[in-house]
C-alpha positions as semicolon CSV with decimal commas, in nm:
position;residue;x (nm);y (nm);z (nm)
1;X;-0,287;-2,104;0,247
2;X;-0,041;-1,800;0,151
3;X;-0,179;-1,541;0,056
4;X;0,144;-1,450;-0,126
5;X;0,056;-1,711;-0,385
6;X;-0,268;-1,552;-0,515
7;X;-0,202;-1,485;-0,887
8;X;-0,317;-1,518;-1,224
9;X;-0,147;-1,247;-1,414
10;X;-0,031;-1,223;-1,767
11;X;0,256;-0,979;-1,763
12;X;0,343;-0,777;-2,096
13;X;0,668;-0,638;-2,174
14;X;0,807;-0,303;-2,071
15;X;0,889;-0,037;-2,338
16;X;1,214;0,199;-2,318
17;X;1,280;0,438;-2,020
18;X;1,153;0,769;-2,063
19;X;1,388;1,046;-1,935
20;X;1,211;1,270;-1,692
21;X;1,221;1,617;-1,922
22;X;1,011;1,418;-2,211
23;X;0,727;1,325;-1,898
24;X;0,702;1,677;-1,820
25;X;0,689;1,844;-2,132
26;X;0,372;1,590;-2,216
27;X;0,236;1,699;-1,879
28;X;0,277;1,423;-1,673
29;X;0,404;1,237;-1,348
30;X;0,629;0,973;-1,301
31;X;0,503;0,698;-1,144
32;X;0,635;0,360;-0,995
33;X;0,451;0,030;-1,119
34;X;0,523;-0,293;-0,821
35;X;0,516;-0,640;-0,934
36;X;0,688;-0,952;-0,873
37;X;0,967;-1,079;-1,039
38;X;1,002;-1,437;-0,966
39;X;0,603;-1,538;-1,035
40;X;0,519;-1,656;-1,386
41;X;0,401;-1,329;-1,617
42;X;0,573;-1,088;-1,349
43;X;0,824;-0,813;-1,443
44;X;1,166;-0,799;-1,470
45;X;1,241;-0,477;-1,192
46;X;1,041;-0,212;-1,081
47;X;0,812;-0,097;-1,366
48;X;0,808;0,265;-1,439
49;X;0,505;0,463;-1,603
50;X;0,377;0,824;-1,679
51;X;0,089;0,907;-1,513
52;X;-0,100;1,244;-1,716
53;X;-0,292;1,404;-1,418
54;X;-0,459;1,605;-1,668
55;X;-0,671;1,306;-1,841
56;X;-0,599;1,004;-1,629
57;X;-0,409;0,791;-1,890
58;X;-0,118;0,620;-1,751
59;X;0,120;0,488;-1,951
60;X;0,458;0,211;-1,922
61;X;0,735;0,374;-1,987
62;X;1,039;0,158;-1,894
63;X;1,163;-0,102;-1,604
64;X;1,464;-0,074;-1,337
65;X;1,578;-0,401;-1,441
66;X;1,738;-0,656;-1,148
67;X;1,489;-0,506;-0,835
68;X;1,372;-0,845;-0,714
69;X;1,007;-0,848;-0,611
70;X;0,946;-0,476;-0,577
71;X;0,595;-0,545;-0,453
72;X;0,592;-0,197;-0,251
73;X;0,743;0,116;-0,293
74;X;0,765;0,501;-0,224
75;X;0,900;0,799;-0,461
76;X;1,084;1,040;-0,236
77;X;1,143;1,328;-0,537
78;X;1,508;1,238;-0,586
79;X;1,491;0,856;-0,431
80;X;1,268;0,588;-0,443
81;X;1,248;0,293;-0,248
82;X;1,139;-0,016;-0,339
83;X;1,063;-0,383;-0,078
84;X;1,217;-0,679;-0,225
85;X;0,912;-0,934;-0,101
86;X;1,137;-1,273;-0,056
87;X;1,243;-1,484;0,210
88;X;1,576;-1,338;0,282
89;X;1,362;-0,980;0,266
90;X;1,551;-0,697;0,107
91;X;1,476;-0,296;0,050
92;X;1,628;-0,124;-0,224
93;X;1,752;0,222;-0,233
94;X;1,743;0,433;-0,615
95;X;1,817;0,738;-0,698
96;X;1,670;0,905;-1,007
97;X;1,948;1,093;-1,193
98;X;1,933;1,402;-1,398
99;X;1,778;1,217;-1,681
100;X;1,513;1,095;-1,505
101;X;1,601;0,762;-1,465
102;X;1,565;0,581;-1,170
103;X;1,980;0,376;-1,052
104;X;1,964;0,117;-0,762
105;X;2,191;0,268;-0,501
106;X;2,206;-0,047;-0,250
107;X;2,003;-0,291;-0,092
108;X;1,965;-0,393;0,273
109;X;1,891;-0,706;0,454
110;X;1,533;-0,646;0,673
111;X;1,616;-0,936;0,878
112;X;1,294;-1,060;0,837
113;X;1,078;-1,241;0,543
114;X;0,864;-1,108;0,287
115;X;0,850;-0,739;0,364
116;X;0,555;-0,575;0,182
117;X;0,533;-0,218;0,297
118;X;0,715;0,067;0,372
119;X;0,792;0,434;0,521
120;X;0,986;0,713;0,514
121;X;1,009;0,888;0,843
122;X;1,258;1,126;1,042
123;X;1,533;1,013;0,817
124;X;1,448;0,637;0,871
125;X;1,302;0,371;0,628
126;X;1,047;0,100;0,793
127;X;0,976;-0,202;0,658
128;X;0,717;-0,465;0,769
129;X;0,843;-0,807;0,680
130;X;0,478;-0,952;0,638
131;X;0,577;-1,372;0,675
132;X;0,825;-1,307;1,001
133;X;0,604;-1,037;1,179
134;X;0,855;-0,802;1,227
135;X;0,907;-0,411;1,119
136;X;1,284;-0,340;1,038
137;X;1,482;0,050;1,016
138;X;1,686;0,155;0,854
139;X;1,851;0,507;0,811
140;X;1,854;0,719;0,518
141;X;2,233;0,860;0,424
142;X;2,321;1,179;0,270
143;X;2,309;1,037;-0,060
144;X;1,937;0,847;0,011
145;X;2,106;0,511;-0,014
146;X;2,028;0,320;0,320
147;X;2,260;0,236;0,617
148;X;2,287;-0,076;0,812
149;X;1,980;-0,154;1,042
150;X;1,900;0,002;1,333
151;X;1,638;-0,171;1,511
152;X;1,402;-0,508;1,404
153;X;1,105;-0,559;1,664
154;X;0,906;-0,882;1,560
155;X;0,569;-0,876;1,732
156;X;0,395;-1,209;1,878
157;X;0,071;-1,428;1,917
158;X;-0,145;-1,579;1,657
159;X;-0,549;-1,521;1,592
160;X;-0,833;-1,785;1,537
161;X;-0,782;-1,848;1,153
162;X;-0,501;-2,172;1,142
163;X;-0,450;-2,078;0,763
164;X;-0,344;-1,649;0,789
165;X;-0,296;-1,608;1,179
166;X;-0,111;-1,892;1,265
167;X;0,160;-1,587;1,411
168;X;0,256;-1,240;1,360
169;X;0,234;-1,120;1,004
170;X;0,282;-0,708;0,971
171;X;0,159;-0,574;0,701
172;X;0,225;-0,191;0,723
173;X;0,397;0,049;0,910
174;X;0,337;0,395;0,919
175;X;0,398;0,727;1,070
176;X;0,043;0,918;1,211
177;X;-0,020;1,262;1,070
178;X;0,154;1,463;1,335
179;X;0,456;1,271;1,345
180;X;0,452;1,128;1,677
181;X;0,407;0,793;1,662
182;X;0,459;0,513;1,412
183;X;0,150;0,240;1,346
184;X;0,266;-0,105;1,245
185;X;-0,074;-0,322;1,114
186;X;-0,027;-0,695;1,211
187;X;-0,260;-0,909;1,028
188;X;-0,167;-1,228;1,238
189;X;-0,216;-1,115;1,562
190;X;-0,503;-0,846;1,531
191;X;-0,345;-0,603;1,647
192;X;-0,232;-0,230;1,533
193;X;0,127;-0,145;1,718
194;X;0,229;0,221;1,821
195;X;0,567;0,276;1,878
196;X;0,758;0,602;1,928
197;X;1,079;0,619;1,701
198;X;1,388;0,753;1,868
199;X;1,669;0,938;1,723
200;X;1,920;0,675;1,720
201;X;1,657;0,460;1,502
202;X;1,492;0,230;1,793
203;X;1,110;0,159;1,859
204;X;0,972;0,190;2,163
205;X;0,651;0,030;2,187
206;X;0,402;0,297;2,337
207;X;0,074;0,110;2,294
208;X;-0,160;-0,158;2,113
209;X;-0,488;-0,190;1,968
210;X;-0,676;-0,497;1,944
211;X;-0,931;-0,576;1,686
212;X;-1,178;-0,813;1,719
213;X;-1,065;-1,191;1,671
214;X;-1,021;-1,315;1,294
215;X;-1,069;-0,924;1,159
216;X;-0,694;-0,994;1,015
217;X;-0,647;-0,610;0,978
218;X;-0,394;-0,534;0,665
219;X;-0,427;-0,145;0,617
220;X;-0,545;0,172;0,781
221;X;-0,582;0,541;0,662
222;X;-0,601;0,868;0,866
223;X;-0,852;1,109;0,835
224;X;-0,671;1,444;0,751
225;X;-0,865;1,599;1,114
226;X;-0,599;1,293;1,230
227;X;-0,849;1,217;1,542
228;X;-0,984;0,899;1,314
229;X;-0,870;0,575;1,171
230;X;-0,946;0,347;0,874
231;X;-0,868;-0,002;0,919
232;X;-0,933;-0,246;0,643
233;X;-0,962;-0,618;0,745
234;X;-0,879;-0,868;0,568
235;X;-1,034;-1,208;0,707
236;X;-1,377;-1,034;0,738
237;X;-1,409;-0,798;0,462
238;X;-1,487;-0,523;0,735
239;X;-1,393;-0,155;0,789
240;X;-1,336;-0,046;1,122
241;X;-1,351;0,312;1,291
242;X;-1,124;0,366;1,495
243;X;-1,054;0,729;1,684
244;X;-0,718;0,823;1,759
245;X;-0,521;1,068;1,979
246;X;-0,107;1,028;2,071
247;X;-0,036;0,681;1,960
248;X;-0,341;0,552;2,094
249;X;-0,587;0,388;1,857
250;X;-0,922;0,273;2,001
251;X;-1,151;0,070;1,768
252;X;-1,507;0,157;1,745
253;X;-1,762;0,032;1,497
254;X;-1,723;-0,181;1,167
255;X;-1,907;-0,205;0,856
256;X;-1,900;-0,477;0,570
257;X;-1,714;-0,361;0,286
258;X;-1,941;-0,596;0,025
259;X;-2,283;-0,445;-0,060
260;X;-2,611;-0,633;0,116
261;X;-2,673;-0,998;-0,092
262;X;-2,320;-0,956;-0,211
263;X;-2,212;-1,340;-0,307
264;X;-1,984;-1,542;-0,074
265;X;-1,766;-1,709;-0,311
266;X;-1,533;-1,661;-0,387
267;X;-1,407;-1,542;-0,097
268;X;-1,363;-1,151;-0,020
269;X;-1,001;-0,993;0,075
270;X;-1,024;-0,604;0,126
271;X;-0,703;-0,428;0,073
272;X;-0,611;-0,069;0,039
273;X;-0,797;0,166;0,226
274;X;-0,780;0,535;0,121
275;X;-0,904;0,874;0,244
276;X;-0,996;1,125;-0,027
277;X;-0,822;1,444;0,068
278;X;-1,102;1,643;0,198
279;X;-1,206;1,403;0,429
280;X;-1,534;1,308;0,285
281;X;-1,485;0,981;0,148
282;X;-1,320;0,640;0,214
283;X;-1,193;0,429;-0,074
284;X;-1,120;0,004;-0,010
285;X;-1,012;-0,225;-0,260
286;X;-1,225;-0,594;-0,200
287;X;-1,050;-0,865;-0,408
288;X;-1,263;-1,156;-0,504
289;X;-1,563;-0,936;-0,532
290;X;-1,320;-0,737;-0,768
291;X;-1,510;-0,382;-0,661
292;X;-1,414;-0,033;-0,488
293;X;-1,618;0,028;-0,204
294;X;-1,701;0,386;-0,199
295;X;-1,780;0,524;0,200
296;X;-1,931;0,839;0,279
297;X;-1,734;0,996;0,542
298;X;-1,995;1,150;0,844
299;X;-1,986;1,304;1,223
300;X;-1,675;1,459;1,098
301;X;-1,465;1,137;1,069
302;X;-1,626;0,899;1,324
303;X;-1,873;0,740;1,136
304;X;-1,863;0,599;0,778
305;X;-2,188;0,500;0,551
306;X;-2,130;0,277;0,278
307;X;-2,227;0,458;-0,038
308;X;-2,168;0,167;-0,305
309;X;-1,944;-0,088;-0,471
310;X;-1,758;-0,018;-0,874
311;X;-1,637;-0,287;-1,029
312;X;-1,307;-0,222;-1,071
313;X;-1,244;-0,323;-1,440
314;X;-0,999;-0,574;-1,365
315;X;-0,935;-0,871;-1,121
316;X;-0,799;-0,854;-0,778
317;X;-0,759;-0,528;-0,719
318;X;-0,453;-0,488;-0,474
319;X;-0,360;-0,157;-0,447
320;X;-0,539;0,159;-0,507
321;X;-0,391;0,488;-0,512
322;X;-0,555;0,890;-0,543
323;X;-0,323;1,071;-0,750
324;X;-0,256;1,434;-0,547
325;X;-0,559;1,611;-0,663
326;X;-0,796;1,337;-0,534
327;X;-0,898;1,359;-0,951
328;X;-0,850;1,005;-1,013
329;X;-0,838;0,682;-0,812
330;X;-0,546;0,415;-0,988
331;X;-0,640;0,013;-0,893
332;X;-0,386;-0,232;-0,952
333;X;-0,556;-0,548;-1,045
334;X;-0,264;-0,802;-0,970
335;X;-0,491;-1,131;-1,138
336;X;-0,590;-0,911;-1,438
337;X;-0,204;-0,785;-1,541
338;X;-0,373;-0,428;-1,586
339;X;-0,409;-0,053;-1,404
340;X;-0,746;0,080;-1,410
341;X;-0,769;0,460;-1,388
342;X;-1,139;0,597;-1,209
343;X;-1,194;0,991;-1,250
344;X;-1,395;1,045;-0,868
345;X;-1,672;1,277;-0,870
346;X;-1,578;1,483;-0,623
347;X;-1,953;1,581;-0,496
348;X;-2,078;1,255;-0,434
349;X;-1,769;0,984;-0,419
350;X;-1,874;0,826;-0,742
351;X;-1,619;0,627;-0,979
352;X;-1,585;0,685;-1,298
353;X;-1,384;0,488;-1,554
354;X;-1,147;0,668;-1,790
355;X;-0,876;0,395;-1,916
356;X;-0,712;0,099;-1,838
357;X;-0,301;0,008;-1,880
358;X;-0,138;-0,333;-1,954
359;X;0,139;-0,376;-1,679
360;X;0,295;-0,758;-1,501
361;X;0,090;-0,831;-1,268
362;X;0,108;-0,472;-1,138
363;X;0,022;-0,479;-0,711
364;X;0,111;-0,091;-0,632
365;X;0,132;0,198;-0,823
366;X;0,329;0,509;-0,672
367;X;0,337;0,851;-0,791
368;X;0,626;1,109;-0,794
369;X;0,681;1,234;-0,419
């Protein structure tokens, strides 16, 4: 089965681009909407929204029209970058001009297939290319368009499940919160790569992780003390703790993500995992059970204590984002075609929610860097 085909969305139509000075003199954030362009009820490009921090509403503003399967990206202030998820994989350099709007400045090959995530670090853009197991770089120039690639390490083996783990399939890459190291999560292999990225744009493996067979880990989160890990899995629908010191990640106990009794069809695929700001709580999207599970965060970061499960309004819940305040918690329910907007009560972890947005089959949401 791949999971790349899981959809259901009915896309709507994007509205005219909005120039930056008419977002901020509303009050609100530009924000990035991923979809994919060459599914049924997808978008055209890379959707772009206004996100009011203020009262939660997010709106569509406008499209980047021609950005082929922008399923992933990251706002940079003046540059954004954007995956192109397709089997000769692509990323996608834009820079957002003095009226606001976002111009594709080039695209490079990853080298791989179907990259899905990606991250800006020391002047370098990684990509994991999820279907050939492989994280690409690529530097950043001058004018935040991207330079030929530097390095492409493609990771091997295979886990128990024939139909996801038949090999290597990364799923993120990203740099640990002191800077040291960069993580790549391979769901095929379950396994969490360190590597150490050197100045001429190489990886140098420095260590790996191994999760327990058929976890199929997809994300993981830092605690801000940056001495614990969050890894979401997949396969299992469980959460692993993992501690963490210099690029090596040692897995430690795992929880269910799905509520005691919770039904077992159809089946659960956690997603995004997210750390509120101060620490206290852990966010996962589940798709199929369509819910945020809501962690409390305990024994300062090495122990988590699942509080509850909120529907999440919508269906398949892909991505979920915090906006900077930790006020409100975005999901972007890929089935559903809509962005559901949770105000989080900040005492206890709770969900709350405020509005929901139309968007084509919307699978990240990223706010102004």
């Amino acid at each position: 089965m791949d999971r790349r085909r899981f959809l259901g969305a009915v896309g709507v139509g994007a509205g005219l681009l909005m120039t930056e000075g008419v977002a901020e003199a509303r009050g609100e954030v530009r924000a990035y909407l991923g979809t994919y362009t060459t599914w049924p009820g997808g978008g055209t490009g890379l959707g772009l929204g206004a996100f009011d921090p203020a009262t939660g509403r997010l709106r569509v503003t406008g499209v980047v029209e021609d950005v082929a399967n922008p399923s992933f990206v990251v706002d940079a202030g003046r540059f954004a970058y954007a995956v192109n998820e397709q089997s000769d994989g692509e990323v996608t350099a834009l820079a957002v001009g003095a009226d606001g709007v976002p111009k594709v400045l080039n695209s490079r090959s990853t080298g791989g297939a179907d990259p899905c995530h990606l991250a800006l670090h020391k002047g370098f853009l990684l990509s994991a290319n999820y279907s050939s197991g492989s994280v690409a770089v690529h530097p950043v120039r001058p004018d935040g368009g991207l330079g030929e690639r530097t390095d492409l390490v493609r990771h091997q083996g295979s886990g128990p499940d024939p139909e996801r783990q038949e090999g290597p399939h990364a799923h993120q890459v990203l740099p640990d919160p002191r800077g040291e190291f960069v993580l790549a999560v391979d769901l095929g292999t379950d396994s969490v790569y360190s590597y150490k990225l050197e100045e001429v744009g190489t990886l140098t493996l420095a260590g790996t992780a191994r999760l327990h067979p058929g976890a199929g880990p997809r994300h993981l989160a830092f605690h801000p003390n940056g001495r614990f890990a969050y890894i979401a899995n997949e396969l299992d629908s469980t959460i692993v703790v993992a501690s963490y010191e210099r690029g090596a990640l040692k897995p430690g106990p795992r929880l269910s993500t799905l509520p005691e009794g919770a039904p077992t069809t159809p089946r659960n695929y956690p997603a995004e995992v997210l750390v509120s700001p101060d620490g206290r709580f852990v966010y996962l999207s589940n798709r199929g059970h369509d819910s945020v599970a809501v962690f409390a965060v305990e024994r300062s970061g090495a122990a988590l204590r699942l509080v509850g499960t909120t529907p999440v309004g919508g269906k398949y819940p892909r991505h979920i984002v915090l906006d900077r305040a930790g006020r409100f918690l975005l999901a972007a329910n890929q089935n559903s075609g809509d962005v559901t907007v949770f105000a989080v009560d900040r005492a206890t972890g709770g969900l709350r929610q405020v509005s929901s947005t139309d968007a084509p089959i919307p699978v990240c949401v990223a706010f102004r860097g």
